[in-house]
Residue, then its C-alpha position, 0 to 999 in steps of 0.5 A: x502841628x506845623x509852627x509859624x516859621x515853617x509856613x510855605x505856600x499851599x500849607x493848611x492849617x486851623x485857627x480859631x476854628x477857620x481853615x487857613x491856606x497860606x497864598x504868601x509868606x515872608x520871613x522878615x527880620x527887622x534891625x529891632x525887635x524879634x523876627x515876625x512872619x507875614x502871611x496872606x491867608x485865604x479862609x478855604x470855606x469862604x474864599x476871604x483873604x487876610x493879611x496878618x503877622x505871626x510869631x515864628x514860633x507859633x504853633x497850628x493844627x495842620x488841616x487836611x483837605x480831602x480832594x477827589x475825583x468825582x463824576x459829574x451825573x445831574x442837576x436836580x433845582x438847587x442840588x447837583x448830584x456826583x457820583x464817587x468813581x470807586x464806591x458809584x455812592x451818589x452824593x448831592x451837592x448844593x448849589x452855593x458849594x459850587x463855583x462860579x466856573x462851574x458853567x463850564x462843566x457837562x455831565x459825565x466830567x471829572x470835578x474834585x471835590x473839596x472836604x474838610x472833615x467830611x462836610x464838602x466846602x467846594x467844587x474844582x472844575x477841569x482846568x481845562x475843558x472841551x466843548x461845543x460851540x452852539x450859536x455865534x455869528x458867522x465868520x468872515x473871511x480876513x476879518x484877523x487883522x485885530x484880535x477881535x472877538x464875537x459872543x458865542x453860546x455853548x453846550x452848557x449855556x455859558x457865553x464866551x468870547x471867541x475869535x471870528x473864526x470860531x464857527x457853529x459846531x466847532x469845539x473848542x478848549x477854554x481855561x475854567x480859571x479864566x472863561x477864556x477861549x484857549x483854542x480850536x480842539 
């Protein structure tokens, strides 16, 4: 159980049935009246974000959220199947679980996997990823005046903007949190 009064950034904890994570948190005592928490919650199955007050001395269930470490093998249609790295148990995982930033991971990468009392409710990416740059227009040399920036296609089939610089069979680093070109690798 974990009260109100001890929330932090990052607790889980359940109510009426949800999965809660405390994004943000404020103690606020006013001149009148008791002392209330105010909280920013995000539902952890379906992303929703809540504003909403509670008494410092309620009590929740803690929740815990399973994160592990699994390989990314293959897509099949709708199902995108993970091997566990201790057991080598494939374990399929379908297509409305997995994030938008997931177009930035290969076969062969380490994703976490989020569980809550074994049902799967999501996929983490790599924060940050290598991979090759398959189609863009060519560079032109003193061309970096600006930041200006050309589409480029890669491996997995996402487009990103990257730098004029950046060249056909170059790899480079992105940021999965953001899409964003981070640098030559």
């Amino acid at each position: 159980m974990v009260s109100a009064g001890d929330f932090r950034n990052g607790v889980t904890f359940e109510e009426d049935g949800q999965v809660l994570q405390v994004v943000e948190f404020q103690h606020v005592k006013p001149g009148k009246g008791a002392a209330f928490v105010r909280t920013k919650t995000k539902n952890v199955i379906t992303g929703a974000v809540v504003e909403k007050s509670y008494n410092p001395t309620a009590k929740f269930p803690t929740a815990y959220i399973e994160r592990k470490d699994m390989e990314y093998s293959y897509a099949d249609g709708d199902l995108y199947y993970f091997m566990d790295q201790e057991t080598y148990d494939m374990v399929p995982i379908n297509k409305s679980e997995v994030s938008d930033n997931f177009k930035f991971v290969k076969e062969n990468m380490v994703c976490k996997i989020l569980s809550y009392k074994g049902k799967v409710f999501g996929v983490e990416p790599p924060t940050f990823v290598e991979l090759t740059v398959t189609q863009t227009d060519p560079g032109f040399a003193g061309n970096t005046a600006t930041n200006a920036t050309k589409p480029a296609t890669l491996e997995t089939g996402c487009e990103i903007r990257v730098p004029l610089f950046i060249n056909e069979g170059e790899i480079i680093r992105i940021d999965t949190r953001t899409g964003e070109y981070m640098e030559r690798a």
